[in-house]
C-alpha positions in Angstrom: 12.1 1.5 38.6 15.2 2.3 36.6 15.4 -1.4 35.6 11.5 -2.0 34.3 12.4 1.0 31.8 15.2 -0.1 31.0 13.7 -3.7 29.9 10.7 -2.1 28.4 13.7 0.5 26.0 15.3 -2.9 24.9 12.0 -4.9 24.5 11.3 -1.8 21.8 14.2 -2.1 20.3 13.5 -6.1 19.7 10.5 -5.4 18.6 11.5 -2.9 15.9 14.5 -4.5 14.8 12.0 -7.6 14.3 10.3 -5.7 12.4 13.0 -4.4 10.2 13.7 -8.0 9.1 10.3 -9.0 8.7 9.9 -6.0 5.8 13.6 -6.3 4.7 12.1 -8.8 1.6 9.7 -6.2 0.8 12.1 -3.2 1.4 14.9 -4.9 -1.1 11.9 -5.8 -3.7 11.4 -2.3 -3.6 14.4 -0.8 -4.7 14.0 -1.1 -8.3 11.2 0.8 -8.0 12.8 3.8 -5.4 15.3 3.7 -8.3 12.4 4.4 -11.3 10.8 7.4 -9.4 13.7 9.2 -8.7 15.2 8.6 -12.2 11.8 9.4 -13.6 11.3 12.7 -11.7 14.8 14.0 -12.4 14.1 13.3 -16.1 10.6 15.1 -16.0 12.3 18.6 -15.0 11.8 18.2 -11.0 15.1 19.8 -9.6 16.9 17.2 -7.1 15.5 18.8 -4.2 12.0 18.6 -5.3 12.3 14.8 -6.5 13.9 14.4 -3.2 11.1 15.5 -1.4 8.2 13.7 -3.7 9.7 11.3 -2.2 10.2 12.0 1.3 6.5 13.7 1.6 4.3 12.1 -0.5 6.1 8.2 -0.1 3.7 6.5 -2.2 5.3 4.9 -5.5 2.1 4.8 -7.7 0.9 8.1 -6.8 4.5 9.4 -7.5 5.1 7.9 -10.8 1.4 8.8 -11.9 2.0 12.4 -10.5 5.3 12.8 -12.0 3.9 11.8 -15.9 0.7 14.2 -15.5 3.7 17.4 -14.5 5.3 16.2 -17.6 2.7 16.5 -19.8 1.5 20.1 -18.5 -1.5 18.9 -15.9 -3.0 21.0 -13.6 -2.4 21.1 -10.0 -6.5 20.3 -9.1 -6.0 17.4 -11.9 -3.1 16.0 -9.9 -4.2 16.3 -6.6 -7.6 14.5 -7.5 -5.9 11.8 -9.3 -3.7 11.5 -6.7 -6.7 11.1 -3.9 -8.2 8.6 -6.1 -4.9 6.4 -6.5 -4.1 6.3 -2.5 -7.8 6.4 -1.7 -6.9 2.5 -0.7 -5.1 3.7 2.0 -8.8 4.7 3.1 -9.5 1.1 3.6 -6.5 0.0 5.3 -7.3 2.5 8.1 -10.7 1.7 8.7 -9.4 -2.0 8.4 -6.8 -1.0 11.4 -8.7 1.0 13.2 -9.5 -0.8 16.0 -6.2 -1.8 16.0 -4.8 1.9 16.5 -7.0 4.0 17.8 -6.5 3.3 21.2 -2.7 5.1 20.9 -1.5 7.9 21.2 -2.1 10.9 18.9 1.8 10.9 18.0 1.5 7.3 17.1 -1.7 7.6 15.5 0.1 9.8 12.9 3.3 8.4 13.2 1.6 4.7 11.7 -0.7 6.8 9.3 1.9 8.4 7.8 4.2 5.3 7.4 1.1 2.8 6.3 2.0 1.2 3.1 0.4 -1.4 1.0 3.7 -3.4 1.9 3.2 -2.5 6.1 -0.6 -3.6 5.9 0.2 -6.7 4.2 2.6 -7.4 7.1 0.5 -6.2 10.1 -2.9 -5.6 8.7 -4.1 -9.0 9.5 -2.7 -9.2 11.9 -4.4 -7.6 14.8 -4.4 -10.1 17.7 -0.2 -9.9 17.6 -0.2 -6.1 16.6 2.8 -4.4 19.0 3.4 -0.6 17.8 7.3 -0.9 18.3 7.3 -3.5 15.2 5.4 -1.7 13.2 7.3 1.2 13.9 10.5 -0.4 12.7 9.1 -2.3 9.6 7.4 0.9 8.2 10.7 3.0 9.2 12.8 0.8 7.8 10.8 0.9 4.3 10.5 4.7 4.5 14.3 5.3 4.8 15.0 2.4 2.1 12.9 3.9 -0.2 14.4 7.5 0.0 17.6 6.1 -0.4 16.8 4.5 -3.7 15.0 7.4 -4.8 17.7 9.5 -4.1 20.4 7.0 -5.5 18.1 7.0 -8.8 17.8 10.7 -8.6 21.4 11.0 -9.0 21.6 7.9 -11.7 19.1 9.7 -13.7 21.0 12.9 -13.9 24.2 10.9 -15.0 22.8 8.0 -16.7 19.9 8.9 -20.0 16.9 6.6 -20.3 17.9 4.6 -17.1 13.8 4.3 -17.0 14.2 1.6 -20.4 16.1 -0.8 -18.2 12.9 -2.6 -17.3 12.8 -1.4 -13.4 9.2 -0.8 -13.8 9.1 -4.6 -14.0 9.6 -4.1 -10.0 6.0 -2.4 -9.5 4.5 -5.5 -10.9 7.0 -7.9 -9.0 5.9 -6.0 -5.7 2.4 -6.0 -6.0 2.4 -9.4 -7.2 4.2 -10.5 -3.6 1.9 -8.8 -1.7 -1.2 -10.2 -3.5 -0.6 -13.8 -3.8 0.3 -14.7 0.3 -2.9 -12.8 0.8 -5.6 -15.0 -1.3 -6.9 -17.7 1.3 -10.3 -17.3 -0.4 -13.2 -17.5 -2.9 -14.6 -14.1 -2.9 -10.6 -12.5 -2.8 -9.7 -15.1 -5.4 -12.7 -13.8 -7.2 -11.6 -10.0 -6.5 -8.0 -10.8 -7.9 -9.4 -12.3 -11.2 -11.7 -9.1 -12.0 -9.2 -7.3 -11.1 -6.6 -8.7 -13.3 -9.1 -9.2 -16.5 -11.0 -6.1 -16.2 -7.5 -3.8 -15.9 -6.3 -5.7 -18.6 -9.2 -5.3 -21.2 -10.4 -1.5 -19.8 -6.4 -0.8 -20.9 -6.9 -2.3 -24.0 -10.0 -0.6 -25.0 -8.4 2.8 -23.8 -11.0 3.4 -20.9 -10.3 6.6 -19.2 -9.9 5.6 -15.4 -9.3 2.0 -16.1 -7.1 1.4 -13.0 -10.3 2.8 -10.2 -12.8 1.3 -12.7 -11.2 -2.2 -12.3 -10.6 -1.6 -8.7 -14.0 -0.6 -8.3 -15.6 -3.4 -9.6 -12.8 -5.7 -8.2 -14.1 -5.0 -4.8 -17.7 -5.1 -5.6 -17.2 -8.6 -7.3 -15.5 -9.7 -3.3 -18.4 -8.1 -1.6 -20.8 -9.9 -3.5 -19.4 -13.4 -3.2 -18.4 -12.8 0.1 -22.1 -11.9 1.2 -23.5 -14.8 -0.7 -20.8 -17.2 0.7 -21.0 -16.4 4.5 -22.7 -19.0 6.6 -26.1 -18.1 8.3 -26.2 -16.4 11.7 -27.4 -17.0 14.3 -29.8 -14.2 13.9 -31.1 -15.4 10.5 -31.5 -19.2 12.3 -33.8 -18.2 14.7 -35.4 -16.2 11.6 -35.9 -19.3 9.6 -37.2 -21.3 12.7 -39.8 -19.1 13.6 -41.1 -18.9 9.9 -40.6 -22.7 9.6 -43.4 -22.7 12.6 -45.9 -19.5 11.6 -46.0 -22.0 7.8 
């Protein structure tokens, strides 16, 4: 008996570590980033501590560096905390997307995963739910999480030391990391037509000063997919038998 657990401890620890290396791309892509929101909450007035913890609690880059600029400039906390909703409200769909997928765990994995579901871990396991195993997802999303503090907190400390260490182009990584995750991802029309909307209708909302330009353009991103989608899915079997029998009332 001893021996079965002690095969299924080092078959989790395979799995895990698999998953370690199968994020580590995204997890070193990510760094420049980590670095920017620690830098950037330092510089905003957030003692160490707090920036620290942004990090360590909330562990969402966007949301942070959003979150951070509206403290800056004097924002409510009801402000924040709907802007917030509305930038992670993604998340959202990756959860229905997986929930098949998870429900059947555990509670303590249930909010174990939830907690540690990125845009980078869905893009790894999201699609993936014929091979899902818990124990690798466990180790790619851990693995990103303690990553991510660790370049928050090395560009928490930069920031206090280093001025302006946010001009050094690391937002470029934001771009960089979203663009990996998005590309791999587009194996058709209607999300090649959802990626196009998305990318003109940011760019030109932005342009014309929109308020809300980023959920506008996602909005209308994902209605563009649905539509295509809809109109591009073959006939059921449902709607075939439909057809036929007004083929033969005619």
């Amino acid at each position: 008996m001893s021996k079965v657990k002690e095969q299924t401890q080092v078959s989790a620890w395979n799995q895990m570590w698999r998953g370690t290396l199968a994020m580590m791309p995204l997890s070193i892509a990510v760094i420049p980033w980590g670095l920017l929101a620690g830098s950037y909450a330092v510089e905003s007035g957030l003692l160490v501590l707090e920036a620290q913890a942004l990090s360590a609690i909330l562990f969402a880059g966007a949301a942070q560096l959003v979150a951070i600029g509206m403290f800056k400039s004097g924002a409510g906390l009801i402000t924040m905390l709907i802007t917030t909703f509305f930038i992670t409200s993604r998340h959202l769909l990756y959860s229905v997307a997986m929930r098949e997928t998870i429900s059947p765990l555990p509670l303590r994995w249930r909010l174990s995963l939830g907690f540690l579901l990125t845009d980078e871990l869905f893009a790894l396991i999201g699609h993936k739910p014929k091979e899902f195993n818990r124990y690798y997802a466990l180790g790619a999303g851990l693995s990103f999480y303690v990553i991510w503090n660790i370049a928050s907190f090395v560009g928490i400390i930069g920031g206090s030391y280093i001025p302006n260490l946010d001009s050094l182009g690391l937002d470029f990584a934001i771009v960089a990391t979203f663009i990996a995750l998005v590309v791999p991802n587009i194996k058709s029309k209607p999300i090649f037509l959802s990626v196009v909307v998305a990318l003109v209708s940011s760019i030109l909302l932005h342009k014309w000063q929109v308020n809300g330009a980023l959920v506008i353009a996602s909005l209308m991103a994902m209605s563009a997919g649905y539509i295509a989608e809809r109109f591009s899915s073959p006939p059921t079997i449902k709607d075939t038998l439909s057809n036929e029998k007004h083929g033969e009332a005619s």
